[in-house]
C-alpha positions in Angstrom: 78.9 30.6 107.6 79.9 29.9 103.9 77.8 26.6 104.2 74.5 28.9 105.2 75.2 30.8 102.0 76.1 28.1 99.7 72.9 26.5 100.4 70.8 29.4 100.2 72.2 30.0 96.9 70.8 26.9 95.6 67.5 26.6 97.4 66.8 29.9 96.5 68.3 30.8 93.5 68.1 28.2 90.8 69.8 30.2 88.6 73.1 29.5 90.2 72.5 25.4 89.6 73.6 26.1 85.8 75.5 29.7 85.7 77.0 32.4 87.7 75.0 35.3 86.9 76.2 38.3 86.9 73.8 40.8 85.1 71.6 41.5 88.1 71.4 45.5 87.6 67.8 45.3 85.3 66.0 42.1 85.2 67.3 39.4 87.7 66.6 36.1 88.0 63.4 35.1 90.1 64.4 34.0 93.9 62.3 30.2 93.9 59.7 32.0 96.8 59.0 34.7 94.0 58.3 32.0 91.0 56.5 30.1 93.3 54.3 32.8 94.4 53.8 33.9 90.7 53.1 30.4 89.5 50.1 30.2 92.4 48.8 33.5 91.1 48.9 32.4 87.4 47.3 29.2 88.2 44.6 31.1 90.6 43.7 33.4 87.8 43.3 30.8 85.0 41.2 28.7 87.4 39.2 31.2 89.0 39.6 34.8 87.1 38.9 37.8 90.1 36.3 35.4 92.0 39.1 35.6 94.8 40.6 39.2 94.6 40.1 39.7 98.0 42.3 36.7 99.3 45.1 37.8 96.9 44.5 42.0 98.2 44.6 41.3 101.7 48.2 38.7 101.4 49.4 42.1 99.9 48.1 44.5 102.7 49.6 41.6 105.0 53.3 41.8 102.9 52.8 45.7 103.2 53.0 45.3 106.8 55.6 42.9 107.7 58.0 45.4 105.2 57.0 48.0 107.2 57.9 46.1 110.4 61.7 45.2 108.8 62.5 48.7 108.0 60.9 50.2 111.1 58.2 52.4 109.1 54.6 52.9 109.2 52.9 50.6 106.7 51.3 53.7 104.8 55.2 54.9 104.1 55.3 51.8 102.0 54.1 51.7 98.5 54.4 49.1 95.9 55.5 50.2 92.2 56.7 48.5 89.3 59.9 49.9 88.9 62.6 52.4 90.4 62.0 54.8 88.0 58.5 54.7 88.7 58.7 55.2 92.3 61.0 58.2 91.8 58.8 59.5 89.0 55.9 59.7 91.6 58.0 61.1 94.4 59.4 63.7 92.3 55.5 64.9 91.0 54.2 64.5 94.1 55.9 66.2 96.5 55.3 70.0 97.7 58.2 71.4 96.2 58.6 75.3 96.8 61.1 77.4 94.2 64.6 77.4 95.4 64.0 73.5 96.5 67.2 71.3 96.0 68.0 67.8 94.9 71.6 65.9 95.7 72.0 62.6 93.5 75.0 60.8 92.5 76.2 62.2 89.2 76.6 58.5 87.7 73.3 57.4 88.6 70.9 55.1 86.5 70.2 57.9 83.9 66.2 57.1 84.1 66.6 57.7 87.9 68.1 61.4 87.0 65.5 62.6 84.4 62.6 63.1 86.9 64.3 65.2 89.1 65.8 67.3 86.6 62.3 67.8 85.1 61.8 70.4 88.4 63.7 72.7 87.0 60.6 75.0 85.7 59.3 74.7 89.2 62.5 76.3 90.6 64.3 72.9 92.3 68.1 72.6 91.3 69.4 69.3 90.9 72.8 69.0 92.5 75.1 66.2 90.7 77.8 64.6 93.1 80.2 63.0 91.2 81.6 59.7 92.1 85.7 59.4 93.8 88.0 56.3 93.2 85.0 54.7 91.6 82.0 55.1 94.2 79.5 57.5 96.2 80.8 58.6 99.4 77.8 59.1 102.0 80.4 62.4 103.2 80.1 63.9 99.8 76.5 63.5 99.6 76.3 65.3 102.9 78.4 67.9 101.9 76.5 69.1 99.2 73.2 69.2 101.0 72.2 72.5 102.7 68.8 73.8 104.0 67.2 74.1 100.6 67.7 69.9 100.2 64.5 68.5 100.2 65.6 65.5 98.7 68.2 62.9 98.5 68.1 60.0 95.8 70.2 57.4 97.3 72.6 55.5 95.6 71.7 52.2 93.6 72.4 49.5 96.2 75.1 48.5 92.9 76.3 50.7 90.6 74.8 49.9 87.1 77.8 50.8 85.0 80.5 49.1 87.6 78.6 46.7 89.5 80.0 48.2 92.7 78.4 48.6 95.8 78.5 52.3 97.0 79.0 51.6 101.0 82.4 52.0 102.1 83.0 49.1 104.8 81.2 50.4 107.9 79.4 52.8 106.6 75.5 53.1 106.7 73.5 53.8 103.3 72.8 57.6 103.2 69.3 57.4 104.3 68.9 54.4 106.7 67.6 55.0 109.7 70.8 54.3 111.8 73.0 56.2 109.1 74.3 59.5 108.5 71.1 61.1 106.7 67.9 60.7 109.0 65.0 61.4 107.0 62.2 62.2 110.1 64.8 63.7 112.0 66.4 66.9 109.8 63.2 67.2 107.3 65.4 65.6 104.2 63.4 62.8 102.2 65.2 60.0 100.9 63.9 58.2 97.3 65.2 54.8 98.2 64.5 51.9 95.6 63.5 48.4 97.8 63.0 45.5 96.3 62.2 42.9 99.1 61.3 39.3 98.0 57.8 37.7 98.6 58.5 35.5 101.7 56.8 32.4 102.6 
């Protein structure tokens, strides 16, 4: 199994040919499938401006669907945005929030992915801050501060920006997931989940 890994790591990261890079919580290096995919787009714009739009619209509506097919979602739950904070940002001003709403986040989250949901509080939503134990977010104490005014859950950065720790506990599902503790369709609670998948060949 480590020989599957160790070559992934250099055919698809190149960055690990020179350095072992460690700074992944803002702006990672490229995956080679992403540069290569960017490079093709660069080159098709400089040759040939918008003339083929359509070709480059309809690989996306084709990458919206196969995302949707990996996490078991309908391709209109998937959106593409520029950033987590982004994607929280429109959650947060677009849903139907009624007064008396609640929000449960990890007290130690991103700061930028806190702001927006604290913004609500002129529309009556209370932002519920779980702290962190023994250095990460327990999907039990996320639970436990959820009741039936939670309309929201922000999950937990897939690793922690200030301790580069993952949050899972060996075992444990992401609060969330569809197979973990939290099930979005199920008990009415939303989940703002950052994905990043990589463009695949």
């Amino acid at each position: 199994m480590a020989d599957v890994w160790d070559e992934l790591r250099v055919t698809e990261f190149p960055v690990a040919r020179r350095w072992a890079y460690l700074d992944h919580a803002a702006v990672a290096p490229l995956p080679r499938r992403s540069g290569a995919v960017l490079r093709a787009w660069t080159l098709e714009q400089e040759e040939n401006g918008v003339v083929n739009w359509p070709v480059w619209a309809d690989k996306l509506e084709a990458i919206r669907d196969r995302i949707a097919s990996l996490l078991s979602a309908d391709r209109d739950e998937i959106a593409f945005v520029n950033s987590t904070t982004q994607g929280i940002g429109l959650i947060a001003e677009g849903f139907p929030w009624r007064d008396g709403d609640s929000v449960v986040i990890p007290a130690e989250e991103y700061p930028s992915n806190i702001y927006a949901w604290m913004n609500l509080a002129s529309r009556g939503v209370s932002v519920r801050l779980v702290p962190s134990r023994a250095g990460r977010i327990w999907p039990e104490d996320l639970i436990e501060a959820m009741d039936q005014t939670t309309r929201a859950g922000d999950q937990p950065c897939r690793v922690r920006f200030w301790f580069s720790q993952r949050p899972r506990p060996a075992g444990r599902d992401l609060p969330g997931s569809r197979s973990g503790s939290l099930r979005g369709r199920d008990s009415g609670l939303r989940s703002a989940r950052d994905r990043r998948p990589e463009d695949a060949d």
